[in-house]
C-alpha positions as CSV (number, residue, x, y, z in Angstrom):
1,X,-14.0,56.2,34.1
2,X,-13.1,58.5,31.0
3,X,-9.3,58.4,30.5
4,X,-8.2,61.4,29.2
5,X,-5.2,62.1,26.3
6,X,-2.9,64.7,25.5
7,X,-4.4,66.8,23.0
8,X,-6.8,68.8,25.5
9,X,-3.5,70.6,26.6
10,X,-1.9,74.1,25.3
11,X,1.1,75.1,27.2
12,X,3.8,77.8,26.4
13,X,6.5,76.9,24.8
14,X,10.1,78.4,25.5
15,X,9.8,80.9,22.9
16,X,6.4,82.3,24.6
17,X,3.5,81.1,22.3
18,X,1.1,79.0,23.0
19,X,2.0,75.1,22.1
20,X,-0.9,73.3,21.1
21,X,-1.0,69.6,21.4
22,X,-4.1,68.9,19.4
23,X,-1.7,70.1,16.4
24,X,0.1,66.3,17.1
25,X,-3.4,64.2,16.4
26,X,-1.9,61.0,14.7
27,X,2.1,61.6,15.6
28,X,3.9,59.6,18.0
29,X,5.3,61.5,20.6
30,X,8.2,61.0,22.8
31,X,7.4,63.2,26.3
32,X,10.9,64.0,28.6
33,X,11.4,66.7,31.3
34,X,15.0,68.1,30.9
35,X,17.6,69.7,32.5
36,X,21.0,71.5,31.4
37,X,23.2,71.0,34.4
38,X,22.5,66.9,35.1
39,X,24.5,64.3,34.1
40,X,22.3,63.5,31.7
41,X,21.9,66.5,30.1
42,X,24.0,64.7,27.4
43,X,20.8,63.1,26.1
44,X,19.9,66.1,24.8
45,X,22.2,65.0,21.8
46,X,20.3,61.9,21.0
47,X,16.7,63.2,21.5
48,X,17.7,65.4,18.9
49,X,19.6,62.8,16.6
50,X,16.2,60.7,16.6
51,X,13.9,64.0,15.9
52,X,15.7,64.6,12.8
53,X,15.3,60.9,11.9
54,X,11.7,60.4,12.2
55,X,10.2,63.7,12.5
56,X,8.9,63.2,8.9
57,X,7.0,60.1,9.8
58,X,4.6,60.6,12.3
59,X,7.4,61.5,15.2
60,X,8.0,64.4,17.6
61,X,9.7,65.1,21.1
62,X,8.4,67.0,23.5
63,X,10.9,69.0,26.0
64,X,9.9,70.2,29.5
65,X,12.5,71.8,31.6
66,X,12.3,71.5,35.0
67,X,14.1,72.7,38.4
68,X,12.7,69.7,40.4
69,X,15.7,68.0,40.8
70,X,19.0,68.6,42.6
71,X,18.3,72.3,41.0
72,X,20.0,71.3,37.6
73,X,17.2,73.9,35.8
74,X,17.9,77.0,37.6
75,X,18.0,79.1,33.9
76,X,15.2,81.9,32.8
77,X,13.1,80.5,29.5
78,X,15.5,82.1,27.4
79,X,19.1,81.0,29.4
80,X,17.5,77.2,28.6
81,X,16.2,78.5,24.7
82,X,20.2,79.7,24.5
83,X,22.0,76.8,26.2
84,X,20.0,74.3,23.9
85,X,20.5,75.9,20.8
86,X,24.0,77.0,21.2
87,X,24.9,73.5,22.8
88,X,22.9,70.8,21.5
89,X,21.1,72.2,18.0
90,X,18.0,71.8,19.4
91,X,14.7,72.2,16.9
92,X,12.5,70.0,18.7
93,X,9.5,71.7,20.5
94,X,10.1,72.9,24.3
95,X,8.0,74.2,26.4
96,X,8.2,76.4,29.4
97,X,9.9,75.5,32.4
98,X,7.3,73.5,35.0
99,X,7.4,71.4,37.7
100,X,6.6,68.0,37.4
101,X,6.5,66.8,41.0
102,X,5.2,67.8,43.6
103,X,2.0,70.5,44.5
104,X,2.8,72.4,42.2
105,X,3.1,69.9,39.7
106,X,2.2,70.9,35.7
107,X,-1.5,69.4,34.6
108,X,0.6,68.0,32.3
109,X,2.1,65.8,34.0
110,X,-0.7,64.9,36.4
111,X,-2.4,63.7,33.2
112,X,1.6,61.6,32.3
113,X,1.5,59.9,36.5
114,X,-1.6,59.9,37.1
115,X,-3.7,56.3,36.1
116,X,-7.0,57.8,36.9
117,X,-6.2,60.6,33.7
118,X,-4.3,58.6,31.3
119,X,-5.8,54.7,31.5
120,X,-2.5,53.0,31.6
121,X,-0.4,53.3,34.9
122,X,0.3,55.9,38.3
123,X,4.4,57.0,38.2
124,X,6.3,58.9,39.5
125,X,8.9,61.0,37.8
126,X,12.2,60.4,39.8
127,X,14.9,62.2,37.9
128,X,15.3,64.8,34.5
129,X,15.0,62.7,31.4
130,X,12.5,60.5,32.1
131,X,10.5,59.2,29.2
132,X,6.6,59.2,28.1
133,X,5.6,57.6,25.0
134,X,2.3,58.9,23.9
135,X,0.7,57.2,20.8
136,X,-1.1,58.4,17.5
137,X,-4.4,58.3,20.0
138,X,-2.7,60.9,22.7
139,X,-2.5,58.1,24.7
140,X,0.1,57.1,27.1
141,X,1.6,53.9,26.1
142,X,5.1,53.3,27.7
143,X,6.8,55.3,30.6
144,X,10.7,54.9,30.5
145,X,13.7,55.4,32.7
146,X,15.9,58.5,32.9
147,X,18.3,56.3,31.9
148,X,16.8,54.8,28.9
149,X,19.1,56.2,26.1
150,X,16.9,58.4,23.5
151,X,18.3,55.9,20.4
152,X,17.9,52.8,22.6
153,X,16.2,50.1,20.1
154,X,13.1,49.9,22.6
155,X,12.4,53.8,21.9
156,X,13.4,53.2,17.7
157,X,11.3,50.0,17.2
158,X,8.4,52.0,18.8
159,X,8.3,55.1,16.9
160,X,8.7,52.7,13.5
161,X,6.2,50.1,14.4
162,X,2.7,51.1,12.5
């Protein structure tokens, strides 16, 4: 069976163009659906912190707001654009609010949970912030906890190891 990776998507980002992520061939890339209203919307700090770090080596994240979970995503693309800038200094890429459970879940993140599409493993998201780490390849490698700190050494020694 043909696994697939990530670089066959193109999704709109927040600011309404199209995001395509065939422009990330050879970057590592750290995947996380956000929220602005969960207790862990505080992570938002340190996915930044480490974007600034390694963004010139071969590093990006990836935001994907999304309402899935106890409704902690209720904003309009540009409420969310506002709140993360004004809030958190955010420059990383984010996309357009999705879903990512459920039926109307984004082809995204079929492709992220889904071991028949991307080789490694079935998941299941279960709360905002969870983690996707996608290789040089566009290949999923690891899949962490929402509650996996951004700067945790796990996430670090990944995006430095060659």
């Amino acid at each position: 069976m043909q696994t697939e990776n990530i670089y066959q998507f193109k999704i709109k980002a927040l600011n309404g163009k199209d995001f395509n992520f065939s422009t990330l061939r050879n970057k590592k890339i750290l995947i996380v659906n956000t929220a602005s209203k969960c207790g862990l919307t505080i992570q938002y700090k340190e996915l930044q912190k480490i974007y600034d770090a390694y963004k010139n080596i071969g590093f990006t994240v990836i935001g994907f707001p999304a309402n899935n979970f106890g409704q902690q995503e209720p904003g309009s693309d540009k409420e969310i654009t506002s709140f993360c800038e004004l809030n958190y200094g955010i420059t990383f890429p984010m996309m357009h609010k999705i879903s990512v459970k459920g039926d109307d879940m984004h082809p995204i993140y079929q492709f992220l949970t889904q071991k028949s599409k991307n080789g490694l493993q079935d998941s299941e998201v279960v709360w905002n912030f969870q983690k996707y780490l996608i290789n040089e390849k566009g290949m999923l490698e690891k899949i962490l906890s929402p509650k996996t700190l951004p700067t945790d050494p796990e996430i670090i020694n990944w995006i430095k190891k060659k």
